[in-house]
LUMBA-955656 format. One record per atom (N, C-alpha, C): residue number from 1; residue in three letters; chain; atom name; x, y, z. Coordinates in pm, whole numbers, plus 50000, padded with zeros to 5 digits. Example, Ala and Ser with C-alpha at 12.3 -4.5 7.8 and 13.67 -1.06 7.14 Angstrom:
2
+-----+-----+---+----+-------+-------+-------+
:   k :   r : c :  a :     x :     y :     z :
+-----+-----+---+----+-------+-------+-------+
:   1 : Ala : A :  N : 51319 : 49431 : 50780 :
:   1 : Ala : A : CA : 51230 : 49550 : 50780 :
:   1 : Ala : A :  C : 51320 : 49670 : 50780 :
:   2 : Ser : A :  N : 51285 : 49775 : 50708 :
:   2 : Ser : A : CA : 51367 : 49894 : 50714 :
:   2 : Ser : A :  C : 51290 : 50003 : 50787 :
+-----+-----+---+----+-------+-------+-------+
END
This chain:
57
+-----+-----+---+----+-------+-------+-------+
:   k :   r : c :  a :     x :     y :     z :
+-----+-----+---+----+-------+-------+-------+
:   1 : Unk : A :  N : 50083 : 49883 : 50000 :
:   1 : Unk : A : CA : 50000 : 50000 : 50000 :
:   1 : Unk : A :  C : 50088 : 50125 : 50000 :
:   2 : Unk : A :  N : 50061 : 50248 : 49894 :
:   2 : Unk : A : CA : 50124 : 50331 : 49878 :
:   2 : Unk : A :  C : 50073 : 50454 : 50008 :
:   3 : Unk : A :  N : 50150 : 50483 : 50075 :
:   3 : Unk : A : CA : 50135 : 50591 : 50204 :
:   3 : Unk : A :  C : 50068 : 50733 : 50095 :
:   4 : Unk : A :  N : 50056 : 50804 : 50199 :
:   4 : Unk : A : CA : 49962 : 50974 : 50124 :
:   4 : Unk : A :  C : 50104 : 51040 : 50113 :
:   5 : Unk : A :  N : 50032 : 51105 : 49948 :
:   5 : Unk : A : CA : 50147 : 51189 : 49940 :
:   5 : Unk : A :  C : 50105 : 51360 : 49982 :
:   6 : Unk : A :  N : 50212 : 51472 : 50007 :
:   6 : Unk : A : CA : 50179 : 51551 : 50000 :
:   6 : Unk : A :  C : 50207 : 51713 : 49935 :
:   7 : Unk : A :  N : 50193 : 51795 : 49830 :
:   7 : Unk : A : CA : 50304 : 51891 : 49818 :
:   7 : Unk : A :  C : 50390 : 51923 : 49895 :
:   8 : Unk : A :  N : 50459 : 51945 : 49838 :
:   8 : Unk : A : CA : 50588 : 52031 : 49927 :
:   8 : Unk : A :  C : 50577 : 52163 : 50019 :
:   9 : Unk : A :  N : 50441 : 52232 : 49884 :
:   9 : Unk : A : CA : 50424 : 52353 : 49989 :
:   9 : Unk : A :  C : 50329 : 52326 : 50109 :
:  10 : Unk : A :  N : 50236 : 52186 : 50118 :
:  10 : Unk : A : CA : 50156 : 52184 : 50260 :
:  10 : Unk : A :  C : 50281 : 52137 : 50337 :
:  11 : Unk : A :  N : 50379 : 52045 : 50315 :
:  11 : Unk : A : CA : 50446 : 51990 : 50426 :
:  11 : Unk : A :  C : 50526 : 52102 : 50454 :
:  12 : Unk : A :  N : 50539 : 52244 : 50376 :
:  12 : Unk : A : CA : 50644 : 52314 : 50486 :
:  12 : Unk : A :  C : 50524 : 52423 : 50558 :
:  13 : Unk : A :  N : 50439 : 52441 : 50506 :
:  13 : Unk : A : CA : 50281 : 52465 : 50628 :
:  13 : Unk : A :  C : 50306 : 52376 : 50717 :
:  14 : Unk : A :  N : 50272 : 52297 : 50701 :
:  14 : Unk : A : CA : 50282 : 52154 : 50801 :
:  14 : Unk : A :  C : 50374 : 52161 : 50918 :
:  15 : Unk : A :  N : 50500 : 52151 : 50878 :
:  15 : Unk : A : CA : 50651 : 52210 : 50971 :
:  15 : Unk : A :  C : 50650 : 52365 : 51025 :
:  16 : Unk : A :  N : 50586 : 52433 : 50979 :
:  16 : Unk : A : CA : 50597 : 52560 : 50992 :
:  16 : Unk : A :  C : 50496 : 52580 : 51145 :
:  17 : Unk : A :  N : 50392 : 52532 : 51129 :
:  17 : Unk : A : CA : 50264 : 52543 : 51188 :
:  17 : Unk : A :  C : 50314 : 52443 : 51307 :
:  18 : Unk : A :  N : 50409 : 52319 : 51357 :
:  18 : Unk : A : CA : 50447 : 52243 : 51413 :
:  18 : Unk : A :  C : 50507 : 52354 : 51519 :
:  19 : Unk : A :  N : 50645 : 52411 : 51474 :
:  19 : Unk : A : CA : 50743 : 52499 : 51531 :
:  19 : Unk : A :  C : 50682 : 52614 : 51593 :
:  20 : Unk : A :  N : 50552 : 52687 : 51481 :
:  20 : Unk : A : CA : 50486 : 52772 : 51558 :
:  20 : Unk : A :  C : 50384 : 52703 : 51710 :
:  21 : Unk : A :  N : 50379 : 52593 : 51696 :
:  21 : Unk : A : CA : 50262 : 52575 : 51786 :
:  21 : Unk : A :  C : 50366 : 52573 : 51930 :
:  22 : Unk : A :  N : 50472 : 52468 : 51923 :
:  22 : Unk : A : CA : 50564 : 52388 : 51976 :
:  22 : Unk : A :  C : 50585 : 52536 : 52056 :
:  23 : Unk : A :  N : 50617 : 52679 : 51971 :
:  23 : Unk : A : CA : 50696 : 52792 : 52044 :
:  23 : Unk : A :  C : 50599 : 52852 : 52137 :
:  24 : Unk : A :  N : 50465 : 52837 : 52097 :
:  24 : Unk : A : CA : 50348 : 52932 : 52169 :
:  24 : Unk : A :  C : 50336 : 52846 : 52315 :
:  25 : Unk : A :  N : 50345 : 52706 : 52336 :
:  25 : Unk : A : CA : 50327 : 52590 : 52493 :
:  25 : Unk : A :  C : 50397 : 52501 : 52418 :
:  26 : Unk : A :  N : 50496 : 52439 : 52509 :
:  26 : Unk : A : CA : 50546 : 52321 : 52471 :
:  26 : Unk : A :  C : 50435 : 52196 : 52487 :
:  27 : Unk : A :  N : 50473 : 52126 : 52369 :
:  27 : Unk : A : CA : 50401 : 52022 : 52392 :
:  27 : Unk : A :  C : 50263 : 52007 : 52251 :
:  28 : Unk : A :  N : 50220 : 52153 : 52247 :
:  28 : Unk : A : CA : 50129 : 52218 : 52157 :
:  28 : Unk : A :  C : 50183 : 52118 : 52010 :
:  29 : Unk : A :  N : 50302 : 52176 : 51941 :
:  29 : Unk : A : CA : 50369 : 52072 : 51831 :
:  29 : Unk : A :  C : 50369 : 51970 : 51816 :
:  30 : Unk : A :  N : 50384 : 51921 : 51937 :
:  30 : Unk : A : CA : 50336 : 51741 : 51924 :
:  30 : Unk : A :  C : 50254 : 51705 : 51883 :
:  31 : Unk : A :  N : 50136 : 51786 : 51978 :
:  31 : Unk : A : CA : 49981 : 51747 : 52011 :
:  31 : Unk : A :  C : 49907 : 51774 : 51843 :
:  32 : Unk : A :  N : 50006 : 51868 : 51750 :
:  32 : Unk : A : CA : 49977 : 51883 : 51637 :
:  32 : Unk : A :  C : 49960 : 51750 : 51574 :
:  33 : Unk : A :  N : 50088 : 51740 : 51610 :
:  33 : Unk : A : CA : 50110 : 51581 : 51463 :
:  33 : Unk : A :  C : 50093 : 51463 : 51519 :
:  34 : Unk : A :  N : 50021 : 51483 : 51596 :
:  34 : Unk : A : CA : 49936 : 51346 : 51659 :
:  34 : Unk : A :  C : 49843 : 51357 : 51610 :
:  35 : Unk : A :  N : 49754 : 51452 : 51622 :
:  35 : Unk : A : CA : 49645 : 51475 : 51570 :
:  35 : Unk : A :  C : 49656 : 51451 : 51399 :
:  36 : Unk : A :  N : 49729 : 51545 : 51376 :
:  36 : Unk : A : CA : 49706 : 51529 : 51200 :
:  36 : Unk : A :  C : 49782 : 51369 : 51176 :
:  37 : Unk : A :  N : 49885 : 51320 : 51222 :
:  37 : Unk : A : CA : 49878 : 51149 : 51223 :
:  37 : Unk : A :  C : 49762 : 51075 : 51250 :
:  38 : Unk : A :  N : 49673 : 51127 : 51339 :
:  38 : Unk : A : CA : 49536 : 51039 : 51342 :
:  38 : Unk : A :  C : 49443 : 51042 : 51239 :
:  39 : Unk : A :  N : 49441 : 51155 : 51216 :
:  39 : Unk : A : CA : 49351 : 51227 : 51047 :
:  39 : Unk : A :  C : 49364 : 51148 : 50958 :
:  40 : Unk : A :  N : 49487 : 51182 : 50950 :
:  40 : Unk : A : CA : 49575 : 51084 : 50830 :
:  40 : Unk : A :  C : 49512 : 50936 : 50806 :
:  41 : Unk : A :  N : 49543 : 50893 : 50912 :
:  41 : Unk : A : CA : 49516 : 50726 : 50930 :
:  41 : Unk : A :  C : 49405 : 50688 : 50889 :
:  42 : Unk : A :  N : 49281 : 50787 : 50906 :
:  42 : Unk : A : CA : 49113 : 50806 : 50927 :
:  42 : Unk : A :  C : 49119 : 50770 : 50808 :
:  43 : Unk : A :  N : 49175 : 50852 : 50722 :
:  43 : Unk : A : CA : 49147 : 50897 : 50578 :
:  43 : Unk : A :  C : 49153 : 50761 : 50469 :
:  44 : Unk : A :  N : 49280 : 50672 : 50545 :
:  44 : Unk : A : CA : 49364 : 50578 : 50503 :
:  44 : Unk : A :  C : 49280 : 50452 : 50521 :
:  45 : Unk : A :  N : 49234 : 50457 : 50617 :
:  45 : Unk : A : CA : 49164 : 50350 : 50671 :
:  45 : Unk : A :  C : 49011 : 50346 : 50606 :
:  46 : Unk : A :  N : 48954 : 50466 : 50596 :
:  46 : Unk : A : CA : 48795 : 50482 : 50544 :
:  46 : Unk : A :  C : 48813 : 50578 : 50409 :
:  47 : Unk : A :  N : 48879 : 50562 : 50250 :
:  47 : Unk : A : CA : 48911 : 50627 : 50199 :
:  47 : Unk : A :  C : 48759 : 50693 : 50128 :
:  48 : Unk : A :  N : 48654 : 50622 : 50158 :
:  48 : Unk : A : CA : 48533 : 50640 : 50088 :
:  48 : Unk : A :  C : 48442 : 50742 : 50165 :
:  49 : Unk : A :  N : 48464 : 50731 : 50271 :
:  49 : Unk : A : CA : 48392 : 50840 : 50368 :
:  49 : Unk : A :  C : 48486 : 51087 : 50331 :
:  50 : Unk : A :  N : 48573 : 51020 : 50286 :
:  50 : Unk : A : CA : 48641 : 51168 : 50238 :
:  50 : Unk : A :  C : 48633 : 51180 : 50126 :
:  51 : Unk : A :  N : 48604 : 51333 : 50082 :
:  51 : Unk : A : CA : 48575 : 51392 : 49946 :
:  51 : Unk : A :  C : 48731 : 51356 : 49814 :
:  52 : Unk : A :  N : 48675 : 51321 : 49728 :
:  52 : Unk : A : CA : 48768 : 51273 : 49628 :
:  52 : Unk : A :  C : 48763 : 51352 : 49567 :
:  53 : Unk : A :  N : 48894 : 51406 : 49475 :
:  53 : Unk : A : CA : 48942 : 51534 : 49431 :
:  53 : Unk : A :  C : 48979 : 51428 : 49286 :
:  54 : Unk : A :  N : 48948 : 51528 : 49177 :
:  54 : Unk : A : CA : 48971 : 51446 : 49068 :
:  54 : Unk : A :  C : 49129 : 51523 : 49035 :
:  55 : Unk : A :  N : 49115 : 51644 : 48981 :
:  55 : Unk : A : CA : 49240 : 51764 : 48970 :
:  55 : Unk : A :  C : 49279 : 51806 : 49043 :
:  56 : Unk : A :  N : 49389 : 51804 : 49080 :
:  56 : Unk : A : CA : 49433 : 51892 : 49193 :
:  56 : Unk : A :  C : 49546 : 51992 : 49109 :
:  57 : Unk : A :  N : 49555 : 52172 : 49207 :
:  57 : Unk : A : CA : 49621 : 52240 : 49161 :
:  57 : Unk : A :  C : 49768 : 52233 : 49072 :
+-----+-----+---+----+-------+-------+-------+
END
């Protein structure tokens, strides 16, 4: 099974938004990419329940 891919420009949102959270309470950054790791999984696991994009930008 092929893992999700993602642009380049969400994963440096992604990292960006990590470092910002991480700087505002520690711990916050984590609690990020746990969360969006759980999303992820959701998505992976029930691919029919999320909106399917035919084109993307």
């Amino acid at each position: 099974m092929i893992g999700p891919r993602f642009f380049a420009e969400a994963l440096a949102e992604y990292e960006d938004a990590v470092v910002y959270y991480e700087k505002r309470e520690e711990g916050l950054g984590a609690r990020l990419i746990q969360e969006f790791d759980e999303a992820v999984a959701l998505a992976l696991e029930y691919p029919k329940r999320s909106p399917r994009f035919v084109r993307c930008p």
